[in-house]
MIDONU-641925 format. One record per atom (N, C-alpha, C, O): residue in three letters; x, z negated, y. Coordinates in steps of 0.02 Angstrom, whole numbers, plus 50000, padded with zeros to 5 digits. Example, Ala and Ser with C-alpha at 12.3 -4.5 7.8 and 13.67 -1.06 7.14 Angstrom:
# MIDONU-641925
Ala506604961049716 Ala506154961049775 Ala506604961049835 Ala507124957749834 Ser506424964649888 Ser506844964349947 Ser506454960650002 Ser506704959850057 
# end
This chain:
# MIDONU-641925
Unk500415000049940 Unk500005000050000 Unk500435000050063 Unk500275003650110 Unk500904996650064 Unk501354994950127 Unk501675001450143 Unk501745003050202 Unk501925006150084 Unk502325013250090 Unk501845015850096 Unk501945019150147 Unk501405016750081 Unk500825021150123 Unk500495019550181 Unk500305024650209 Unk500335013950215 Unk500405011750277 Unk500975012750307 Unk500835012850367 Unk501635013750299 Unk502205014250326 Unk502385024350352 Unk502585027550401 Unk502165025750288 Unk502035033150307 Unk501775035950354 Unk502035040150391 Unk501105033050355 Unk500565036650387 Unk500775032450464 Unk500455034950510 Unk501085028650480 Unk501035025950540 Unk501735030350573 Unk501745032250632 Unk502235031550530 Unk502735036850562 Unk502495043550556 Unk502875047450583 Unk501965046250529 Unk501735052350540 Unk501395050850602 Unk501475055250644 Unk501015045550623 Unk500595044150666 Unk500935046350728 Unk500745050950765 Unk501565041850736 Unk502015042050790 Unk502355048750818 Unk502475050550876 Unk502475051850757 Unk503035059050774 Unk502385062750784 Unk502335064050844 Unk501815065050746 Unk501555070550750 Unk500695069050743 Unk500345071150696 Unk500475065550794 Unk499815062450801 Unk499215066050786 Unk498705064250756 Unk499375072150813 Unk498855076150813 Unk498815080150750 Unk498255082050734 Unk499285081550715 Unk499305082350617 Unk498955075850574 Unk498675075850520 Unk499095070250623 Unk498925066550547 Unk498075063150575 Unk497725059850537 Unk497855064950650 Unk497135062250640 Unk496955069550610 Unk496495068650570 Unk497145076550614 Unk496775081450555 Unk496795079950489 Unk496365081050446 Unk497435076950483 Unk497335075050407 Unk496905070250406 Unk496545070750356 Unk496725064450449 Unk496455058950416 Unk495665060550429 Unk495265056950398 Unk495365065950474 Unk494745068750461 Unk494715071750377 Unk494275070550335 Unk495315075850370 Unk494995075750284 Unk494985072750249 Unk494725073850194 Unk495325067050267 Unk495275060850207 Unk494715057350217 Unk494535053150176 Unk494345058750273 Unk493685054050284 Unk493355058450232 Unk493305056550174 Unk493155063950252 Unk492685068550205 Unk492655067150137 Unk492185064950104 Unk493425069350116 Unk493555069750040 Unk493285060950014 Unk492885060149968 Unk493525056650041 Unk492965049450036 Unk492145048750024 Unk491845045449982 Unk491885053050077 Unk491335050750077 Unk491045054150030 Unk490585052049994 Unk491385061250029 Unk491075066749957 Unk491135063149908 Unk490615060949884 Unk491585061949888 Unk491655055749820 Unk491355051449813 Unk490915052049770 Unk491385045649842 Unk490955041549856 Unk490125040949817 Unk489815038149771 Unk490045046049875 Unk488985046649893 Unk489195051249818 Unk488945048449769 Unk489515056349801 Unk489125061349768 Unk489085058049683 Unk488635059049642 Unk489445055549678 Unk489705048849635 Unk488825041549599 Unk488575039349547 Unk488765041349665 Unk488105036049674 Unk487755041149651 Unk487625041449591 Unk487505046649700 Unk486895050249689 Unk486795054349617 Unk486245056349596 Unk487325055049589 Unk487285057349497 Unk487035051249486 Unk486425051749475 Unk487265044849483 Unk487155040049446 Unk485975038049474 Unk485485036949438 Unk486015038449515 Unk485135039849527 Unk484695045949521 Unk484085046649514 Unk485205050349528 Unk484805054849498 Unk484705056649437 Unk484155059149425 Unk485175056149385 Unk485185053949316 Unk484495050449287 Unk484035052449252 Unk484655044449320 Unk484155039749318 Unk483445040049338 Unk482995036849311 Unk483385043849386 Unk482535047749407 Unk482425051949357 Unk481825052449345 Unk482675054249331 Unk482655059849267 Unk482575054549184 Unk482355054949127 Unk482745052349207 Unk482565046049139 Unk481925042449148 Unk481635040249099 Unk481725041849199 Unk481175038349226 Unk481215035149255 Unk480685032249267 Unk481835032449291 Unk481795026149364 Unk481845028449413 Unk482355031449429 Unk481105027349470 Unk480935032149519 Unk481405026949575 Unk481445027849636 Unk481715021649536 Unk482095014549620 Unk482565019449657 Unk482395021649713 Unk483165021349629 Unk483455024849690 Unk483295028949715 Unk483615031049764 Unk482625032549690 Unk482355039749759 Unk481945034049798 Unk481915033149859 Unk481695031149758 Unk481085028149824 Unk481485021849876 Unk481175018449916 Unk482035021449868 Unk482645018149903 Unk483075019749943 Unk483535016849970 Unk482785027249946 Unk483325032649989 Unk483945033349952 Unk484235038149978 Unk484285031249906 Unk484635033349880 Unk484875041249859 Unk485475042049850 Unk484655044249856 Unk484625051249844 Unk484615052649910 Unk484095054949934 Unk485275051549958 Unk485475055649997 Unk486095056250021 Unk486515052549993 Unk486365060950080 Unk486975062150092 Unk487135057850153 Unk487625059050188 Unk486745053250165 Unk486575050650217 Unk487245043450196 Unk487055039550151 Unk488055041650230 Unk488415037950205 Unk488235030650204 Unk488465026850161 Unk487755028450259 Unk487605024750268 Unk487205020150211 Unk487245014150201 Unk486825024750179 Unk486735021950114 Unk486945020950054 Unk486675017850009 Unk487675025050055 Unk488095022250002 Unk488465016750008 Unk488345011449980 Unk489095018150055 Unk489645015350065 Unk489835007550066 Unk489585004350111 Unk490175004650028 Unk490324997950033 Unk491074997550074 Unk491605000350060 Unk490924993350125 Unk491454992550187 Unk492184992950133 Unk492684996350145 Unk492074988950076 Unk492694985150051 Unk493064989150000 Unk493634988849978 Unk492564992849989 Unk492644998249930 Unk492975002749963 Unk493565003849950 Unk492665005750006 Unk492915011050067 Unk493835009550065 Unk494285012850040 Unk493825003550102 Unk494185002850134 Unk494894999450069 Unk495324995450088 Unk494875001050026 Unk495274998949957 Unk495295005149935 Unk495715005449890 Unk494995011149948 Unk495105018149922 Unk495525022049959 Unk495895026549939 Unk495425019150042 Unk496015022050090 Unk496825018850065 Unk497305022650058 Unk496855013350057 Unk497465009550058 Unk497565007850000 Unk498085004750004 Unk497345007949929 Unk497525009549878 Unk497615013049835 Unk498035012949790 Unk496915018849855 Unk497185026649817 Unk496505025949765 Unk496415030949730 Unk495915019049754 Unk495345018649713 Unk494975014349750 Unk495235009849782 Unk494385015449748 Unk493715012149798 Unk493035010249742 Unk492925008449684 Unk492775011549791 Unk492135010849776 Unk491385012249819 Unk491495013949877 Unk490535011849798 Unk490275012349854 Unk489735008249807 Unk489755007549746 Unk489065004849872 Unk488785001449829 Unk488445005349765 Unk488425011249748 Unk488285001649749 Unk487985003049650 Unk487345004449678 Unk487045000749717 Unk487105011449650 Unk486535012449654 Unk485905009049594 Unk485795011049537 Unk485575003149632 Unk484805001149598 Unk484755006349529 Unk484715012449534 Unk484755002249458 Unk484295004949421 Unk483965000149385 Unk484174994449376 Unk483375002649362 Unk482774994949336 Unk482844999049248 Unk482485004049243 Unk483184997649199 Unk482985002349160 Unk482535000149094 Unk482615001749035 Unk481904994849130 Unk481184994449106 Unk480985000749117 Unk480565002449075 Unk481125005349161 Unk480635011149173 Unk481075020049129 Unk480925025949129 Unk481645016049098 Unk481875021149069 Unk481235025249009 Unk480795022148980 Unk481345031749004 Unk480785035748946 Unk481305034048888 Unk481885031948891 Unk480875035648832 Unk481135038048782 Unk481735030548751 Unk481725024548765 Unk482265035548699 Unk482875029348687 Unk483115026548750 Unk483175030748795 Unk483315018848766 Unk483475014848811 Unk484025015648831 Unk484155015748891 Unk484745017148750 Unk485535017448752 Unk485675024048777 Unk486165024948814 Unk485295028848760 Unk485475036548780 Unk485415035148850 Unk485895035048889 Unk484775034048867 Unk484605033048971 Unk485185028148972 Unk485735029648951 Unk485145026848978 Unk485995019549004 Unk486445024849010 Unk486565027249066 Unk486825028048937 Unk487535029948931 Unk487235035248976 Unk487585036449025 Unk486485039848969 Unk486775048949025 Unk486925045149100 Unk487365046649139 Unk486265038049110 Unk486635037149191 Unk487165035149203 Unk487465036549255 Unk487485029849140 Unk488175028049168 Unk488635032449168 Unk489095030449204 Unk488755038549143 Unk489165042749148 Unk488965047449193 Unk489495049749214 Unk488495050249220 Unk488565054649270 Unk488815054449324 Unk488775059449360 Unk489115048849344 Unk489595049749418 Unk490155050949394 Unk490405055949421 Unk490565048249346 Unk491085051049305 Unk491255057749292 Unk491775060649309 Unk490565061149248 Unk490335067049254 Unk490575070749308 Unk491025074849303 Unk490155069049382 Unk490285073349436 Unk491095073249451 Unk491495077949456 Unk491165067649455 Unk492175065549475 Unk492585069549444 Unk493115071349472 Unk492435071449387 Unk492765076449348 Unk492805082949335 Unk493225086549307 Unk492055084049375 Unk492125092649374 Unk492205094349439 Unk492195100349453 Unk492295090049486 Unk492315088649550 Unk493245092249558 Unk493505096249597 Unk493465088749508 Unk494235086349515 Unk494405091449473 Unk494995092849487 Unk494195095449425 Unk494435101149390 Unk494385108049444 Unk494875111649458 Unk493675108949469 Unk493315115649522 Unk493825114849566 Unk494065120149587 Unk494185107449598 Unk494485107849684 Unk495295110049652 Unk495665113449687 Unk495485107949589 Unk496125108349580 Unk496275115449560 Unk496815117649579 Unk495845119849522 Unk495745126749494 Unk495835132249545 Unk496225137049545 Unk495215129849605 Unk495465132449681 Unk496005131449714 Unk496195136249748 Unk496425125149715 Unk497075126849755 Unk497545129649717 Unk498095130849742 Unk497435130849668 Unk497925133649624 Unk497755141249613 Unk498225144649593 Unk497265143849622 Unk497155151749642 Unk497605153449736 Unk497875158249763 Unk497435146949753 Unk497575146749852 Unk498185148449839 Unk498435153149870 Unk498635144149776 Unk499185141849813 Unk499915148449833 Unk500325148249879 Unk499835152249792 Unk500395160149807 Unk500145163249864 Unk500455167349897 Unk499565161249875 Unk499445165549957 Unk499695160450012 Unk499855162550068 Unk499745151649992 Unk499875150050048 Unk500725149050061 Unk500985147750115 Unk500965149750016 Unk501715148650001 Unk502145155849976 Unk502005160049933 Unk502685155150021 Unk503235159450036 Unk503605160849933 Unk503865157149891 Unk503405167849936 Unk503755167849859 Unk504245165349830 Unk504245163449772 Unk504855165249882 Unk505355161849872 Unk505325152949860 Unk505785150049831 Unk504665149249889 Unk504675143049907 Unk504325141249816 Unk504665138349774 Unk503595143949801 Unk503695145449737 Unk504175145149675 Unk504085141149630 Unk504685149649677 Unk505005152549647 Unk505485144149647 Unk505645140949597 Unk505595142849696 Unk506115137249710 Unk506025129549668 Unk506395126249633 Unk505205128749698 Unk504945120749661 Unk504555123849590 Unk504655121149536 Unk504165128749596 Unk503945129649526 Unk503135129249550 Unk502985126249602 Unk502645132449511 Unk501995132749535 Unk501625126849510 Unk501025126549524 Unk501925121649473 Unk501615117449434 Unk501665110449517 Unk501205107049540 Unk502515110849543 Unk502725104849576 Unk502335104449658 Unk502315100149702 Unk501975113249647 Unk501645112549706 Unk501235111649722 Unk501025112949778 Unk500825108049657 Unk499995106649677 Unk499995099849628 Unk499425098249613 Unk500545095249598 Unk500425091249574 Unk500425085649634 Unk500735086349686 Unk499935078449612 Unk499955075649669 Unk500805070849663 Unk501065067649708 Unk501015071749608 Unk501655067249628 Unk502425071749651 Unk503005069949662 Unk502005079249650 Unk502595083649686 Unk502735085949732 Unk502795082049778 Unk502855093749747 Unk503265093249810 Unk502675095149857 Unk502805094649916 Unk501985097549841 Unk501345097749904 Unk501455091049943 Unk501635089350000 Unk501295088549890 Unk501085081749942 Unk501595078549992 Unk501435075250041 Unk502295080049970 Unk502725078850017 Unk502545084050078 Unk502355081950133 Unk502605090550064 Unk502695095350110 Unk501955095250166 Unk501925094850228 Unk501315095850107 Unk500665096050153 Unk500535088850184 Unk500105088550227 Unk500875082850165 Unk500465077450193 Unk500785074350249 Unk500575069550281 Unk501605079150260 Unk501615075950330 Unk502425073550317 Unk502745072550369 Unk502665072950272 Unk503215071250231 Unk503935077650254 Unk504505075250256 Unk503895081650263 Unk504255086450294 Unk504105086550391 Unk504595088250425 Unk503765085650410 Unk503695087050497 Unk503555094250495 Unk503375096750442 Unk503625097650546 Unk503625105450562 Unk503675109650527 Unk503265114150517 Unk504345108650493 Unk504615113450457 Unk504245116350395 Unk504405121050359 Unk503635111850392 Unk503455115550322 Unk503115123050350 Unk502995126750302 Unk502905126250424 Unk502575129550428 Unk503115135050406 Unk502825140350397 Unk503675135350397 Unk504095139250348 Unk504165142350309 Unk504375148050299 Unk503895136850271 Unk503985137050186 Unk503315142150163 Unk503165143450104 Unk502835145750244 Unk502115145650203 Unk502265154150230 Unk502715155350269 Unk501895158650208 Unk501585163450204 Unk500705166650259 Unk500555171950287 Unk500335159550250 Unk499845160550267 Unk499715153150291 Unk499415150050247 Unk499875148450360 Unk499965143950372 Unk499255140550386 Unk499205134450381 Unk498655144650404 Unk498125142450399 Unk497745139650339 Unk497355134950345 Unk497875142350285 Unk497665137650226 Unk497835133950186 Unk497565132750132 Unk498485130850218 Unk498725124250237 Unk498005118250237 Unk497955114150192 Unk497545118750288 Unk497255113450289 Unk496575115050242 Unk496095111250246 Unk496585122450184 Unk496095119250131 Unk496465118650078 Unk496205116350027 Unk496955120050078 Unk497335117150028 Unk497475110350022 Unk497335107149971 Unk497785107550076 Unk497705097450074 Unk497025094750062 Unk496915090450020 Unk496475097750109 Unk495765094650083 Unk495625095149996 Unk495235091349967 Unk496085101249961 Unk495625101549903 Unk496155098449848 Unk495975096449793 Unk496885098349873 Unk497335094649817 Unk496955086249830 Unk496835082649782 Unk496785084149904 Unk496685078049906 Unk496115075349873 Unk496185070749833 Unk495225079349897 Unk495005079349862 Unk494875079049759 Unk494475076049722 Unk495415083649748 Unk495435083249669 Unk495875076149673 Unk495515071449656 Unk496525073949691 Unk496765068449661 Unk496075062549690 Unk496115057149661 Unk495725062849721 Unk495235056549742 Unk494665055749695 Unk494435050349677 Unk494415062549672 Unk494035061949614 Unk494325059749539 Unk494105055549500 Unk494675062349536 Unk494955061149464 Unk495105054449464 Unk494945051949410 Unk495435049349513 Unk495545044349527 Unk494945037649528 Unk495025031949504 Unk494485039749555 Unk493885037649558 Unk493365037449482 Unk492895033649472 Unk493675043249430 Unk493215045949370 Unk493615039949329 Unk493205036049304 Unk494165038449318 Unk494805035249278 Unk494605028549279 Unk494475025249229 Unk494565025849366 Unk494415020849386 Unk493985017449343 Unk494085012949302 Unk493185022249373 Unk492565017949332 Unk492555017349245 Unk492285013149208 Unk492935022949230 Unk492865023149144 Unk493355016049109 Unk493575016249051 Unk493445009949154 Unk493715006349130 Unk493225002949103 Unk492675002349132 Unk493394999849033 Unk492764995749002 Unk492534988649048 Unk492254984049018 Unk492614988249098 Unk492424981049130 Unk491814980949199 Unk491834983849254 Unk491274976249166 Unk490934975849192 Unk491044976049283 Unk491554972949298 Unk490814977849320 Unk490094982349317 Unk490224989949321 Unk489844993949348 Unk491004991949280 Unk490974997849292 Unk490695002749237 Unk490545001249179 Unk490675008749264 Unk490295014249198 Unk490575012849150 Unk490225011949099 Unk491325012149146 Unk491495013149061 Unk491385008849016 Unk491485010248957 Unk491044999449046 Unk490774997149012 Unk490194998648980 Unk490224998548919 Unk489575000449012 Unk489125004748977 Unk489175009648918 Unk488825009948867 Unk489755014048939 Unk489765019348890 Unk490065015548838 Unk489675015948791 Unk490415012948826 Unk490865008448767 Unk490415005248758 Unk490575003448702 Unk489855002148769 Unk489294996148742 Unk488835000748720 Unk488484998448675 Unk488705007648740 Unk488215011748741 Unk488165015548673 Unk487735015448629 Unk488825019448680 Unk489265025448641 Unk489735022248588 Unk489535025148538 Unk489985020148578 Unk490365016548520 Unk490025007948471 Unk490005006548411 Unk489875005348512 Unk489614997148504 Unk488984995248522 Unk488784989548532 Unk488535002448525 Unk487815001448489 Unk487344996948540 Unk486784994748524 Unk487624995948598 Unk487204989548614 Unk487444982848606 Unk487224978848647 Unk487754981248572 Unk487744974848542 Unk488144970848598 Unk488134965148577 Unk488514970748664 Unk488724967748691 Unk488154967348730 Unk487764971848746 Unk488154960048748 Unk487544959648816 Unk488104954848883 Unk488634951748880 Unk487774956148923 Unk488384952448974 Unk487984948949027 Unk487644951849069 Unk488044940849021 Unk487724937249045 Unk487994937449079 Unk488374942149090 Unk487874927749144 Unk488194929749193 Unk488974925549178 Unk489384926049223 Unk489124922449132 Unk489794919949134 Unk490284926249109 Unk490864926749129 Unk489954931249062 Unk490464936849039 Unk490554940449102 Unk491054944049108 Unk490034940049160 Unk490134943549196 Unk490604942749261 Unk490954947149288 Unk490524935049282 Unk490984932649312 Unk491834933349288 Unk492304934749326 Unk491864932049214 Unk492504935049194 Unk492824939449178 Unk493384939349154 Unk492374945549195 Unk492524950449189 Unk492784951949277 Unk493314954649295 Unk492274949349319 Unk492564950749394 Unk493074947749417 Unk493254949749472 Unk493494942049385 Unk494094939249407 Unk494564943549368 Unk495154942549383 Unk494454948149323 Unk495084950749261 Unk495224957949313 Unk495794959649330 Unk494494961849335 Unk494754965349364 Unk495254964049441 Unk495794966049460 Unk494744959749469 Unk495024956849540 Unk495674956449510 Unk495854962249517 Unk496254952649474 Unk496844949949454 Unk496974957049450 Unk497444959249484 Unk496604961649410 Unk497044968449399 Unk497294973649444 Unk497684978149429 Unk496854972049531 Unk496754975149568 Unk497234973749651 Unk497324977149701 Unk497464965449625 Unk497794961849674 Unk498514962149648 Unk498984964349681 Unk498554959449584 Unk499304961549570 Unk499844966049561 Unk500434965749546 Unk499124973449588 Unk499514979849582 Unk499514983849526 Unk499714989649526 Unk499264980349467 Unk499294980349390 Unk498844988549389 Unk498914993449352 Unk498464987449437 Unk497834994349424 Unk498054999249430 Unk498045004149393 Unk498414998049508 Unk498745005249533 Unk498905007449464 Unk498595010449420 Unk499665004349470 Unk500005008449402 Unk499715008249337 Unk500145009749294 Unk499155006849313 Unk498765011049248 Unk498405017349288 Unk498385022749258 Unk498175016949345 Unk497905024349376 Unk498375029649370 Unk498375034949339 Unk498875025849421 Unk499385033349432 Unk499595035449355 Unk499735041349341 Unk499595031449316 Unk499845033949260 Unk499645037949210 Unk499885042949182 Unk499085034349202 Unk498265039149167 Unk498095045549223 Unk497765049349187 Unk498135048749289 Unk497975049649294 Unk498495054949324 Unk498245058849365 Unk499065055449312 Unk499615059049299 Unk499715063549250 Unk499985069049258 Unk499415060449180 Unk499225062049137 Unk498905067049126 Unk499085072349101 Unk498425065349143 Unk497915069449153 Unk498125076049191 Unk498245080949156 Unk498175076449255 Unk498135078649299 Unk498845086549274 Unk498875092649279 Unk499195082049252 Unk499935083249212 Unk499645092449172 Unk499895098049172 Unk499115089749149 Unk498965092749073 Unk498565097649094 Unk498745103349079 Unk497875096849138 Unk497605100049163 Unk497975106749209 Unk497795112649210 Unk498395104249235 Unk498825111149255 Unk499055114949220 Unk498915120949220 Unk499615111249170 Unk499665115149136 Unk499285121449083 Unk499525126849064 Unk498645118549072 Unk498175123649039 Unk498105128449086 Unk498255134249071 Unk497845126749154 Unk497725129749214 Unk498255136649215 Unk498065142349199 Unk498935135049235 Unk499345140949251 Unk499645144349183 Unk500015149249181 Unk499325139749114 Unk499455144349029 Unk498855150149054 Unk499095155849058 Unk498425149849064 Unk497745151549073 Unk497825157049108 Unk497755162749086 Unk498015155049180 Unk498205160549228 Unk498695165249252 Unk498725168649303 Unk499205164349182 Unk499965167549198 Unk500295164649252 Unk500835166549273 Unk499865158549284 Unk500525155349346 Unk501135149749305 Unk501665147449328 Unk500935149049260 Unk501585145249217 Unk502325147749211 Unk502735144449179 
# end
């Protein structure tokens, strides 16, 4: 957190007017995540039969009804957030009870992920038009759209000026950072919730999808489940299972990507 506060405050300083454009797309790419995240998870759920989050306003793009200050503001400065939990009553689920549970608990996951495949697929068609063949040729087509390579140095501010250099077509520069950023925020966000601990999705699906139901979570499992994550989230412990899982991931997905596309 501190090296990324430390960054962004010397980008702030040298080149102000680059990094409030960048930090307009980081608002966006937030709130897209975020809301679009909630609104699978109620709309799912209206489709199962719980009419609470439409008749709650939930089902909109409107941020004000997602966003949790704290969540928000732990997704800027840690790299994973959150927004409030959208209402579900699932007395009013149709049909099987575990199926309605696992389709709503997984559909924000769902979205995070095809969210984070569609934005990463696109900068990676972007990326030879926005970069100098030689610059390509130099880091490799894989190091230039991974988030722990050389884009993110070059697009996020990490080079100064000079990157307008390295580019070919310097204007799509800024959909290229919205959509590498966007994909690492989704995928980050999909990883996040699929952890088995209450109150996130991947507890559901693991109680849902593997274990039948049979866990129920009162309120003491639940309280200890919110100090295991809190501990996991303060000691830093989280970050690095994210970045790692989600490196992984991210790792692999390219690679199919440019097997796929002859950019390998």
């Amino acid at each position: 957190m501190l090296n990324r506060l430390q960054a962004w405050w010397q980008w702030l300083t040298t080149d102000p007017v680059g990094f409030l454009i960048f930090m307009a797309y980081y608002a966006v790419a937030i709130l897209l995540t975020l809301m679009l995240h909630e609104i699978a998870h109620g709309y799912v759920a209206y489709r199962c039969g719980d009419p609470t989050a439409k008749m709650l306003g939930r089902l909109t793009m409107d941020p004000r009804k997602h966003l949790d200050p704290f969540g928000t503001i732990s997704l800027v400065l840690l790299g994973f957030g959150w927004a409030k939990p959208v209402p579900v009553n699932p007395r009013n689920f149709r049909g099987n009870y575990r199926r309605a549970d696992f389709l709503v608990s997984i559909a924000g996951v769902t979205v995070n992920l095809t969210l984070f495949l569609l934005s990463l697929f696109i900068a990676m068609l972007l990326s030879p038009l926005l970069w100098k063949p030689e610059v390509v040729n130099y880091y490799g087509a894989k190091q230039l759209l991974a988030s722990g390579g050389a884009a993110y140095s070059i697009l996020l501010g990490g080079m100064g000026a000079n990157y307008i250099e390295l580019m070919q077509t310097p204007w799509l520069m800024h959909v290229q950072r919205f959509l590498l950023l966007f994909s690492t925020m989704n995928l980050t966000i999909a990883v996040f919730n699929l952890l088995p601990i209450p109150p996130l999705d991947g507890f559901h699906v693991l109680n849902d999808l593997i274990l039948g139901g049979r866990l129920t979570m009162n309120r003491n499992f639940y309280q200890i489940a919110q100090v295991v994550l809190l501990a996991l989230v303060f000691t830093g412990a989280l970050s690095g299972i994210l970045r790692t899982v989600t490196g992984v991931i991210e790792g692999g997905v390219l690679n199919v990507f440019l097997m796929v596309t002859g950019g390998a």
